[in-house]
C-alpha positions in Angstrom: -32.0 10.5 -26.5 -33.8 7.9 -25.0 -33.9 6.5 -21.7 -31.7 3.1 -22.6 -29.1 5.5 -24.2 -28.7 7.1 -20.5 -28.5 3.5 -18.8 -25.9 2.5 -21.2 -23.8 5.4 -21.3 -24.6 5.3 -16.8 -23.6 1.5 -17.4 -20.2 2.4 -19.0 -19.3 4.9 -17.1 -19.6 3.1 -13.5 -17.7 -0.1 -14.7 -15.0 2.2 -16.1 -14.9 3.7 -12.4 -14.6 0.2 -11.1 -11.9 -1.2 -13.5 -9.6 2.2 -12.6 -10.1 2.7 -8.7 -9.6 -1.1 -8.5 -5.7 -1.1 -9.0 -5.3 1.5 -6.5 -8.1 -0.1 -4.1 -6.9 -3.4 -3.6 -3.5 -2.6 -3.4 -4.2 -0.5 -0.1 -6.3 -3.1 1.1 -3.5 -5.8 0.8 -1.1 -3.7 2.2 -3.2 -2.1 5.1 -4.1 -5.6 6.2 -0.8 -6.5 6.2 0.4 -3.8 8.3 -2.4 -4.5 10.5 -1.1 -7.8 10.9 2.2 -7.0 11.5 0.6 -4.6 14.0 -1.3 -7.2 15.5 1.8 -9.2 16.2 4.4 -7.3 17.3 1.4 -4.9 19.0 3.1 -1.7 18.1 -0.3 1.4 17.8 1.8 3.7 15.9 -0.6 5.5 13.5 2.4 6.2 11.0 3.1 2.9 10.6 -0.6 1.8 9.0 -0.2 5.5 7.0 3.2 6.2 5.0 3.3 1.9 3.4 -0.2 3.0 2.1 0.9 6.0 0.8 3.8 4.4 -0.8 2.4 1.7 -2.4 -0.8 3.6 -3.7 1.7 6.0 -5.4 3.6 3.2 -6.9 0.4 1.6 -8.1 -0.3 4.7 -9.5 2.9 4.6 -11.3 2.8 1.4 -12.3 -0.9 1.0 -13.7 -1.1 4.8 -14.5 -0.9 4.9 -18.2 -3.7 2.3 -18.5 -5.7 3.8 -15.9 -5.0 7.1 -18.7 -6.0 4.9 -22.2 -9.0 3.4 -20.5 -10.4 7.1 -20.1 -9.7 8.5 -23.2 -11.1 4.9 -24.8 -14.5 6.0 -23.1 -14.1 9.5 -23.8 -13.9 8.8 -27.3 -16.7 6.6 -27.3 -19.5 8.4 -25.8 -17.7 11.5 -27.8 -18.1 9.1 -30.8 -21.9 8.3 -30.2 -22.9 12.4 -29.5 -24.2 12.2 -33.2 -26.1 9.1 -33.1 -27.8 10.3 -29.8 -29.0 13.5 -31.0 -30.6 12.1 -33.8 -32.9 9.5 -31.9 -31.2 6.5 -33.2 
């Protein structure tokens, strides 16, 4: 195995991290800046209040996008399972 086989494969596996934690990311940054908004305007400091929407709507995004956050992994898994051979022979 070479050292461009291990960048590839590093390659890979880092963009496959972006493209799954990015559903679940953005979806608590939208909603934690709205609640800090909404916090901002009606100036209510209740830690609960920034907390449980986040909570909710990560889990829903989780529900939502979950079984393509699931085929995206086992698509990779496959793949670098599906290049094992080809790696161990030096080609």
């Amino acid at each position: 195995m070479d050292s461009n086989a291990v960048l590839d494969i590093s390659m890979q596996a880092l963009v496959i991290t972006a493209k799954l934690a990015a559903p679940v990311l953005i979806t608590s940054l939208v909603v934690g800046f709205a609640i800090s908004l909404l916090q901002s305007i009606t100036q209510i400091q209740e830690v609960t209040l920034s907390f449980v929407p986040k909570a909710v709507a990560v889990g829903i995004a989780l529900l939502v996008c979950g079984h393509w956050m699931i085929s995206e992994m086992v698509t990779f898994t496959h793949a670098v399972f599906d290049r094992i051979p080809q790696l161990l022979s030096g080609g």
